[in-house]
N, C-alpha and C positions, 0 to 999 in steps of 0.2 A: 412526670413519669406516667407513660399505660398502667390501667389500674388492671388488675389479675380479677377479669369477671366470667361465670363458667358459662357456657352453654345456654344453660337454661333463663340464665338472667339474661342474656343479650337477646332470646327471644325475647321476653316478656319485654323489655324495650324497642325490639328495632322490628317486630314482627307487626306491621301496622299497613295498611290500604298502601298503594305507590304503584305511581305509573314503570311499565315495560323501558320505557323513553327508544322506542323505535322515534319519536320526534321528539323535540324539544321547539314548541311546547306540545304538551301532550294533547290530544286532541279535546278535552272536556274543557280546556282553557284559552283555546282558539279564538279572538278578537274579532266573531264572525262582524259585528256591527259595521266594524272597521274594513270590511274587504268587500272587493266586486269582483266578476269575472274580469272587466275589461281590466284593472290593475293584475288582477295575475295574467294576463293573459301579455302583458307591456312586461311587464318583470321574466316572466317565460322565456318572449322573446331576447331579451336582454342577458340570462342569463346563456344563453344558448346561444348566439352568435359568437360570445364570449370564448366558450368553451368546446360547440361541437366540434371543430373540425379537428384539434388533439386528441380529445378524448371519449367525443361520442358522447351518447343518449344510453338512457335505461330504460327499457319498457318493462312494466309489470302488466301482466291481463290477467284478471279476475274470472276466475273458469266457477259458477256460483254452484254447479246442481251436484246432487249425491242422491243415490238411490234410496239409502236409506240415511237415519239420526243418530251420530255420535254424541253422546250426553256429555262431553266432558268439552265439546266443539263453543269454542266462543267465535266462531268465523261468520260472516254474510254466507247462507247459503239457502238454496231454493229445495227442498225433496219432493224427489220424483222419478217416475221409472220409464216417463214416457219422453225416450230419446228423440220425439218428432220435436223438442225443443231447441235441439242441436243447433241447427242448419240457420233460424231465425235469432239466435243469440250471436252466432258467428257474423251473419250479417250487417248485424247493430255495433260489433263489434272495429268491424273494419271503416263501416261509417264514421264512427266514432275518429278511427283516425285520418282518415281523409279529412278531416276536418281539421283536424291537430295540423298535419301537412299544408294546409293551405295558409296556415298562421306561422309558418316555419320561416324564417329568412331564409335559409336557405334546405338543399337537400339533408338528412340527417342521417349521422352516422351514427349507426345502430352498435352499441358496446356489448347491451346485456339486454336477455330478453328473459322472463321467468315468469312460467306459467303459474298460479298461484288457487287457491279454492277453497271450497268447496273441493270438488275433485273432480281434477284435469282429468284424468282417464277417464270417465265418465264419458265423457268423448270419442267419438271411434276415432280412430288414427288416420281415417280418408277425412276427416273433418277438422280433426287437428294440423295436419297438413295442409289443409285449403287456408285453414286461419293464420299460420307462421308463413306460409307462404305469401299472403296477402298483405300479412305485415310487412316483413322481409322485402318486398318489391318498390314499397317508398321510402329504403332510405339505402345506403351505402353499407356493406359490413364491415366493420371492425376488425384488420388482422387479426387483435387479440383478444378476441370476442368469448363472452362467456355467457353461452343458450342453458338452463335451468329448467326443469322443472319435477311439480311434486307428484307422487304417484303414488297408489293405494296397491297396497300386496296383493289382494283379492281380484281386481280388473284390470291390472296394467301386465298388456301380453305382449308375445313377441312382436307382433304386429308392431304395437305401440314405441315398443325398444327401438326395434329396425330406423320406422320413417323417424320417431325424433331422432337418430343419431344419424342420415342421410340429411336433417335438415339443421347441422350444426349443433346439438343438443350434448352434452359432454359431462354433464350434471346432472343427478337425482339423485330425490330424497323421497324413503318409503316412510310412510307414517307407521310405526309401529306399535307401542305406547304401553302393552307391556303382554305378558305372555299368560298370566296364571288366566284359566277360563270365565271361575267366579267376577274377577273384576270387569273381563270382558264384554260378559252377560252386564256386567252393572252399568259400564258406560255406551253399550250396545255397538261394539266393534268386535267384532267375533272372527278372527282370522287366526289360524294354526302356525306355529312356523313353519311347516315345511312349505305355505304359498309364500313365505317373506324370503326362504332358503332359496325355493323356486325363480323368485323375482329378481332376484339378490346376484343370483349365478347367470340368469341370463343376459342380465344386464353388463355384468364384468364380462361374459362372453362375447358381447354384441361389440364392447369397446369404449363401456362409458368410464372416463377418467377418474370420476368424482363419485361414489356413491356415498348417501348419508343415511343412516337410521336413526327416525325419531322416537323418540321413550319419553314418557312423563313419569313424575314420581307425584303423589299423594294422592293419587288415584281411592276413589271409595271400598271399600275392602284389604288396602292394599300391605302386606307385610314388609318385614325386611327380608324374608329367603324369598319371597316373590322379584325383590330389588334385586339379589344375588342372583337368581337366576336368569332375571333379564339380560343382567352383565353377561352373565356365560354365553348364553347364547347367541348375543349379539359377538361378542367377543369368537364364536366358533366361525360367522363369516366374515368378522374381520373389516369391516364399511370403515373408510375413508378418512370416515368424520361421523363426531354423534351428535346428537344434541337432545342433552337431558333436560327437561323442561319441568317447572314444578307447573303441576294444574294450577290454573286459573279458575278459583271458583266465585262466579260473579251471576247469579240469577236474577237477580237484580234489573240485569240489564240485558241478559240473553233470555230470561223468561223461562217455559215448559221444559225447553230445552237441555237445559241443565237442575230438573227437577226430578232427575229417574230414579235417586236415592237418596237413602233420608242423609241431612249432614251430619249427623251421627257416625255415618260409616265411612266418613274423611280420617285420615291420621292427624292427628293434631299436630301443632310447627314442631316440637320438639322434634317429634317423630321422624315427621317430615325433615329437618337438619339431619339427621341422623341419613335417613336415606341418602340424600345427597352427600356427603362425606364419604358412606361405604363404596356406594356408586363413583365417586371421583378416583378414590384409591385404588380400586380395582382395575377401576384404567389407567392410570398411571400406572401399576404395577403392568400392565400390558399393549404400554410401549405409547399411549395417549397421552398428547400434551392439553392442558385448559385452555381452551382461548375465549379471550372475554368473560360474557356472561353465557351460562347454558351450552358451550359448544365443546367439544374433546375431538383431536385431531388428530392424525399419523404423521409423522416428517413428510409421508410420501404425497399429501394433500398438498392441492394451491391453498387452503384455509390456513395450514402451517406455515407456510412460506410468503403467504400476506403479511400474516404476523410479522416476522424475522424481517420483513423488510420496512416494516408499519406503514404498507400500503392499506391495509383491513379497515372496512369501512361499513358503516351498520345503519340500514336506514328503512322501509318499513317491506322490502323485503328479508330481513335481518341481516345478516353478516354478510358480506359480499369480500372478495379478493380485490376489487377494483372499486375506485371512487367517481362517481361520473356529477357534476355540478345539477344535472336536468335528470330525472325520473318521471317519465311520462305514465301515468295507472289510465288504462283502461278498461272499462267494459263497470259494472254495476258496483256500486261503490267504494271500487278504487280512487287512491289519494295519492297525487301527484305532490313533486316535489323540484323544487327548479332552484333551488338554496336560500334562497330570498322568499320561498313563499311557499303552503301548501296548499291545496286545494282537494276538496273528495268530490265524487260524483254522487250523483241521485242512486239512494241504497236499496229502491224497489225499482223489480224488474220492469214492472208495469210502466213508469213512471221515469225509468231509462230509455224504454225506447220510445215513448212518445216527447223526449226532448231529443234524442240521436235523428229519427225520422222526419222532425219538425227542423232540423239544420241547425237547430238551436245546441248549446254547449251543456253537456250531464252537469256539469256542476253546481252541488247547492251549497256550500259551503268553503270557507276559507281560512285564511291565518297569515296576513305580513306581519314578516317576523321583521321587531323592532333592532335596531342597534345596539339596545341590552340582550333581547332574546339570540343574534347572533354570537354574543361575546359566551352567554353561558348553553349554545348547544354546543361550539368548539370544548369549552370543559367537559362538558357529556358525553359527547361521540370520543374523545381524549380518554376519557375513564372506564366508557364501556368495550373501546378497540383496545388500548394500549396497555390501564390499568394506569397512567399516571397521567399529569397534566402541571402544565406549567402555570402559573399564576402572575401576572403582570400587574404593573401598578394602576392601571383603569379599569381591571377587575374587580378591586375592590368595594364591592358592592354591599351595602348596609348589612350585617347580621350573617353575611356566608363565612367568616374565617371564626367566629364563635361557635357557630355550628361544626365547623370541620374542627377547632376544638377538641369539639365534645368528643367526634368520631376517634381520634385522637387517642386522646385519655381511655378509650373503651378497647385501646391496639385496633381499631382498623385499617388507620392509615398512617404513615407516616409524612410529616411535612418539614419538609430540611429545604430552609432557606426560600426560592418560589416553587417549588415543586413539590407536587403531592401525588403519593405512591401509595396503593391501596397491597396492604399487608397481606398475605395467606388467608388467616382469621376475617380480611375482612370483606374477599373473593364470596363468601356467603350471603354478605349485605352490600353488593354493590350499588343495589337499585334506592336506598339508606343512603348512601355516598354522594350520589348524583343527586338526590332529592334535597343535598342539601344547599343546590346549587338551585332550587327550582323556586325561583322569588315569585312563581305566577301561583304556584299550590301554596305556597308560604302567606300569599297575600289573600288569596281568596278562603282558604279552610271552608272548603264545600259542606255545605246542611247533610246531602244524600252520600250514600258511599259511589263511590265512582270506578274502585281500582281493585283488581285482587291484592290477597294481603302480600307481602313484599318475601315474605317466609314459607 
């Protein structure tokens, strides 16, 4: 029988370091010894001939630069104000894929294309344009293609709206992250609502289908009326889709960056639980459904109705509506993914392009995923889209149904016969759930911290 444990005590157990699992395996566990380009680049092709001409290709590009430092930013990014970098990143950029294309069996049919960053607007939109166009001209479009990208309330202008929705773009998401101005000043993201109210209505104007607002919770300074007023007001224009995010605090591994305030002034997990509960109920009471991990939906979103048909598919652009076998990342430390294998590129700019301009391939790094790694990222991508997963009898792999157990006994999950269902209670500790399916963190128990806490 579940044993009746409160709150407090499920942090102090389950509140511990755990990968996101945008991959499985996570990238700090990646088998680089074991990999070459020329094998990803044979599996690439393999899994792509396989697959493009049903369902297409995914392009992620990595847009690196922001004028100015978001303290609370664990991303790849360049800071700078000087726009003359534009023109020579876009360049490298499309190198990059001519490159990709010339490795292609055949021509490629472009599914999803999603700007990612640092920050794409950063970009004037005669530049952004020249780069999606550029893309766009070597491969074939996808009837039911879905163009994405992320934009910043403060520099994403009509301009911007206009060309990306002329150049098939139907999705955006404003980084928002929270609204009280103390916090603001603390993670150095300083924008008013009325540029997000601004951004917000022009884009609904302009005809974008999809709008999303992102909000983090544990933010440095941050309360619970600061949480309730995030909800209100995100709630007064209503976006699409949310996605509540708990900060990642990892200095460790992002450095200065995430050094602009003492840790002190973080909520501690309970707290932080607390936040996210109010924040979930509040949308739920205003008509948001949960999907997965981090993400609250409208019926009227494709995010809802991926769900509802468990098309919803999560991979290191996060949630997607569509599942495509091949995800191509370009541009400076983007990580490709071809289902069989991932790959990252070279994560300094310098050093990007003098492999893109040298004809040689960005990529320093990799990961063939084993036979066991594919059996248990099917249970991961199953638990973090679906919420359950079915269990077969070659799954059973040493020490994971002891573990799910454990989860078990704690009410997080339920397991009836092969199938396990992760309970209400345990929608909080999902990335707990999945870890305990992860025999490569199981096996190694890393010296250094590697991972924000899971809470």
């Amino acid at each position: 029988m579940p044993r009746q444990i409160t709150d407090t005590g499920l942090i102090q157990k389950y509140n511990v370091p755990g990968p996101r699992y945008t991959s499985y395996p996570a990238v700090p566990y990646w088998d680089e010894a074991g990999f070459s380009t020329a094998q990803w680049i044979s599996g690439l092709q393999q899994s792509f001939s396989e697959s493009n001409r049903q369902e297409g290709i995914s392009l992620y590009i990595h847009l690196p630069f922001c004028e100015s430092l978001c303290t609370f930013c664990a991303c790849n990014k360049r800071i700078t104000k000087q726009h003359s970098v534009e023109e020579p990143y876009i360049e490298a950029v499309l190198k990059e894929w001519d490159l990709y294309k010339s490795m292609l069996p055949q021509i490629p049919v472009i599914r999803e294309i999603h700007l990612g960053g640092g920050t794409p607007t950063f970009f004037s939109s005669k530049n952004i344009k020249k780069l999606v166009e550029g893309v766009s001209a070597g491969g074939i479009i996808h009837p039911e293609k879905e163009f994405s990208f992320e934009g910043h309330p403060n520099n994403t202008g009509i301009e911007h709206l206009k060309i990306l929705y002329e150049l098939g773009f139907r999705r955006v998401s404003f980084g928002v992250q929270d609204y009280n101005e103390k916090v603001q000043k603390a993670i150095h993201r300083v924008q008013p609502f009325e540029n997000v109210k601004r951004t917000t209505l022009a884009a609904r104007e302009t005809g974008f289908e999809s709008i999303s607002h992102d909000l983090v919770f544990g933010l440095p300074f941050q309360t619970l009326a600061d949480v309730r007023k995030n909800i209100a007001l995100t709630l007064a224009l209503k976006p699409g889709r949310i996605a509540l995010y708990s900060y990642a605090h990892v200095p460790w591994i992002k450095g200065v960056g995430q050094r602009g305030f003492d840790e002190a002034d973080l909520p501690p997990g309970e707290l932080k639980l607390q936040f996210y509960k109010t924040a979930r109920s509040l949308l739920k009471e205003a008509g948001y459904t949960e999907i997965g991990m981090d993400h609250f939906s409208l019926p009227s979103d494709g995010l809802y109705r991926s769900m509802i048909t468990k098309k919803i598919h999560r991979n290191f652009m996060g949630y997607t509506s569509s599942a495509t076998h091949v995800m191509i990342g370009l541009g400076v430390s983007a990580i490709s993914d071809s289902w069989y294998a991932f790959a990252q590129n070279e994560k300094t700019i310098e050093e990007y392009y003098k492999r893109v301009h040298s004809g040689a391939s960005a990529i320093v790094k990799g990961h063939i995923l084993t036979a066991e790694d594919l059996i248990i990222r099917r249970h991961i991508l199953n638990l973090m889209c679906l919420l359950e997963t079915n269990w077969l009898p070659e799954d059973r792999f040493p020490g994971i149904m002891e573990r799910l157990k454990t989860l078990e006994n704690d009410a997080l999950i339920t397991i009836t016969g092969n199938k396990i269902i992760v309970n209400a209670k345990g929608r909080s500790f999902l990335r707990n759930i999945c870890m305990a399916f992860d025999l490569r963190l199981i096996a190694k128990e890393p010296s250094a911290r590697l991972f924000s806490m899971t809470v």
